[in-house]
C-alpha positions in Angstrom: -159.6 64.2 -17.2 -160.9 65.4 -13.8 -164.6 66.7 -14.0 -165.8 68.6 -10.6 -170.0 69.4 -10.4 -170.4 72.4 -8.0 -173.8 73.6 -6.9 -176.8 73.3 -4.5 -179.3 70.2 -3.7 -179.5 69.4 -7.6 -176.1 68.7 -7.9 -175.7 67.3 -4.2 -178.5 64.4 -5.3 -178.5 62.7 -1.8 -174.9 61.8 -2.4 -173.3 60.6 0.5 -170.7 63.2 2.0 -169.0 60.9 5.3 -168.8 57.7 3.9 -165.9 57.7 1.5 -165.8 54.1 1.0 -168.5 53.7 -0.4 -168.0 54.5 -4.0 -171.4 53.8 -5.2 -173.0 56.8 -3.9 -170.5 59.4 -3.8 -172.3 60.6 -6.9 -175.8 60.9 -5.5 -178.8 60.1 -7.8 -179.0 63.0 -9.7 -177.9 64.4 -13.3 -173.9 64.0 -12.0 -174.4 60.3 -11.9 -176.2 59.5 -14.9 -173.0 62.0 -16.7 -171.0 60.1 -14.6 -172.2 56.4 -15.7 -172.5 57.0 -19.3 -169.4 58.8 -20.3 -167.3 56.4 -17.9 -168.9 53.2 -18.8 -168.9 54.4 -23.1 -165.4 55.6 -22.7 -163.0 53.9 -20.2 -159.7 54.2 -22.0 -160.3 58.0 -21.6 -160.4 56.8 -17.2 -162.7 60.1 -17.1 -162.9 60.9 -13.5 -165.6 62.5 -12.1 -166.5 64.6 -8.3 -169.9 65.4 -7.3 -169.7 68.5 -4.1 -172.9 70.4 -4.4 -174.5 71.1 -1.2 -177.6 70.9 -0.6 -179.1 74.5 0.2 -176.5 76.4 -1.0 -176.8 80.1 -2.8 -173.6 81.7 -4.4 -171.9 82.9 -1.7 -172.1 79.6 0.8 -170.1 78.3 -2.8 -167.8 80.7 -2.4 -167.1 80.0 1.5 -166.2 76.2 0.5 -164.5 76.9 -2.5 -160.8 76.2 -1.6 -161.3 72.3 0.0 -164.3 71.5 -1.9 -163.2 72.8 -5.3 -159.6 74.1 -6.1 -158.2 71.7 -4.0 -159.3 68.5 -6.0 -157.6 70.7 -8.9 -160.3 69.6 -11.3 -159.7 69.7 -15.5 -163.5 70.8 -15.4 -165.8 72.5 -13.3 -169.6 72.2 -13.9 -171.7 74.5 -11.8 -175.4 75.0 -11.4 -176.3 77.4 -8.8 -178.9 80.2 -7.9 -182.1 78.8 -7.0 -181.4 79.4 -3.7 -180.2 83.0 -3.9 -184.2 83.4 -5.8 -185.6 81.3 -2.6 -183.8 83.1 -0.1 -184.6 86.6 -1.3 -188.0 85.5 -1.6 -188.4 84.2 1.8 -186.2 86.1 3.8 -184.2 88.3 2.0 -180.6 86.9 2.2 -180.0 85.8 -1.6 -177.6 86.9 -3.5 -179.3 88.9 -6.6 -178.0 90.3 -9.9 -175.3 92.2 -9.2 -173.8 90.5 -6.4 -174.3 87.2 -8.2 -172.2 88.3 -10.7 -169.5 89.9 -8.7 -169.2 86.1 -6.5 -169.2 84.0 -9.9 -166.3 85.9 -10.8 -164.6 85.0 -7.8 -164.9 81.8 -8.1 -163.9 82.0 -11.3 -161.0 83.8 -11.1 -159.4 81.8 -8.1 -160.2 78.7 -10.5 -158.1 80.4 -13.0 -155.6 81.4 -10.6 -154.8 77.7 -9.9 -155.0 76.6 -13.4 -155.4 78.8 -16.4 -156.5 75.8 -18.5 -159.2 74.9 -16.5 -162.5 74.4 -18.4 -166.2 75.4 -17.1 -169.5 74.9 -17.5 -171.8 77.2 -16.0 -175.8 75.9 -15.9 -178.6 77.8 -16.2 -180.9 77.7 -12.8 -184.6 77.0 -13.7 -188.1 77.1 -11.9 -191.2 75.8 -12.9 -195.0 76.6 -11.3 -195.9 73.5 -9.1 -196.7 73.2 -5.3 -195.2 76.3 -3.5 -193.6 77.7 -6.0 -196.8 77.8 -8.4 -198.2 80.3 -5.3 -195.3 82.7 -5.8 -194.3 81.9 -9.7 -194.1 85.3 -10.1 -192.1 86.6 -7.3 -189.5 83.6 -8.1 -189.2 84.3 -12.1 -188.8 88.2 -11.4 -185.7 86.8 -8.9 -184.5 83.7 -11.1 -184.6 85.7 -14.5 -182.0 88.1 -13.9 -179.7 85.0 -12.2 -180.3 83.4 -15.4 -179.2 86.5 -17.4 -176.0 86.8 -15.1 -175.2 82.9 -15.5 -175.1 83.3 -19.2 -173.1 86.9 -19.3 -170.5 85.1 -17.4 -170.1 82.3 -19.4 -169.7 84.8 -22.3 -167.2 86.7 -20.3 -165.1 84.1 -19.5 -165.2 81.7 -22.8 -167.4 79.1 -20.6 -170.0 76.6 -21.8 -173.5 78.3 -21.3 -176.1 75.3 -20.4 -179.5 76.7 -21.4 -182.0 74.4 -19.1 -185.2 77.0 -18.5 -186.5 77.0 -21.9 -185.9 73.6 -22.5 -188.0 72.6 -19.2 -190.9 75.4 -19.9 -191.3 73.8 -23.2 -191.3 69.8 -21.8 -193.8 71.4 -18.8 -196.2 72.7 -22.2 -196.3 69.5 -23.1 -196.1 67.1 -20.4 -196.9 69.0 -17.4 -194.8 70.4 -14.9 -194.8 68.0 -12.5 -193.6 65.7 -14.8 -190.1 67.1 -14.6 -190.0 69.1 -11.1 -192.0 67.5 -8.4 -192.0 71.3 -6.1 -190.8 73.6 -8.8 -187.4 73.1 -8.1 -186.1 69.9 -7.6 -186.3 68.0 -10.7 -187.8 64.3 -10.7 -186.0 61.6 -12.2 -187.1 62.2 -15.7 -186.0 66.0 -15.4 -182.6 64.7 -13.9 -182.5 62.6 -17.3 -183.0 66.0 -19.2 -180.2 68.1 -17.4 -177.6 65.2 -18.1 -178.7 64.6 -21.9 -178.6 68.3 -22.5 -175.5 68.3 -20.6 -173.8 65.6 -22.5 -174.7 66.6 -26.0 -173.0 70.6 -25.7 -170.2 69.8 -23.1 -168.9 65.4 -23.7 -166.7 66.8 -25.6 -164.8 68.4 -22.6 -164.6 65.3 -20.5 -163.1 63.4 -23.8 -160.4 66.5 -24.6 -161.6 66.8 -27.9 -162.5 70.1 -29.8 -165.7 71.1 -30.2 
């Protein structure tokens, strides 16, 4: 079972991108490694193998530009994407996101040409999420009026398409209640180490059952 994360700076996790010998950061330091370790080192007779090619950066359609050598060609069993933070950022700051509608229209694309390639192919499309700390708290409200409708469109396509839907925004506005925000993202978007604990165990609870070919 090939599993393939997709997305922007979250996913990408520092990983290294031209230094393919070393296999002990090809995974970065994120929420794809610690999936990574745990359902590779709690089931090796299942040889799970897992690809980490989130970009750091990216919006929707700089996924779609790469999507041939850095997705369909490593014809993955399972493609786990979390993108769209950028597409708020970049709309906020200088108006070249991608918002609702064309959102949509992209994830179908890469969806479709996924499907195209291998009709069996499983996904799991994440929820993006913001919380108020440093520069974001200044603008929380331009960036949920942008990130809510991405969220919206993550989770229609998911429905569209039969896809795992991973809620994440509700679950990290709840942990921020309690803990603090800053606890989880350390600039509102990029989640700390605990928060990058919290995407993978939220992760592995709704989609492990993917990665071992087991019904859910």
């Amino acid at each position: 079972m090939k599993v393939l994360f997709q997305g922007d700076s979250i996913t990408d996790g520092g990983r290294i991108k031209d230094n393919t010998w070393d296999l002990n950061h090809q995974m970065g330091h994120g929420y794809a490694s610690i999936i990574n370790s745990y359902l590779g080192a709690k089931y090796p007779e299942k040889k799970p193998e897992f690809i980490n090619r989130g970009i750091s950066g990216n919006r929707i359609s700089d996924l779609y530009g790469r999507w041939i050598e850095d997705t369909l060609l490593h014809k993955p069993d399972v493609i786990s994407i979390l993108i769209g933070i950028n597409d708020a950022y970049f709309t906020i700051n200088s108006e070249c996101g991608s918002e609702y509608e064309r959102f949509k229209k992209i994830y179908r694309l890469l969806i479709e040409e996924a499907k195209e390639q291998n009709p069996n192919v499983k996904f799991v499309l994440m929820e993006p999420f913001v919380l108020p700390v440093g520069e974001v708290l200044k603008a929380y409200d331009k960036y949920l009026k942008q990130i809510t409708p991405l969220q919206k469109a993550t989770k229609e396509i998911a429905e569209e398409y039969g896809a795992i839907f991973l809620p994440l925004q509700e679950k990290f506005s709840e942990l921020a209640e309690k803990y603090g925000a800053s606890y989880w993202m350390w600039d509102g978007i990029h989640p700390t180490v605990s928060g990058h604990q919290i995407i993978a165990d939220e992760w592995l609870l709704k989609c492990s059952s993917l990665v071992l070919n087991e019904e859910k």
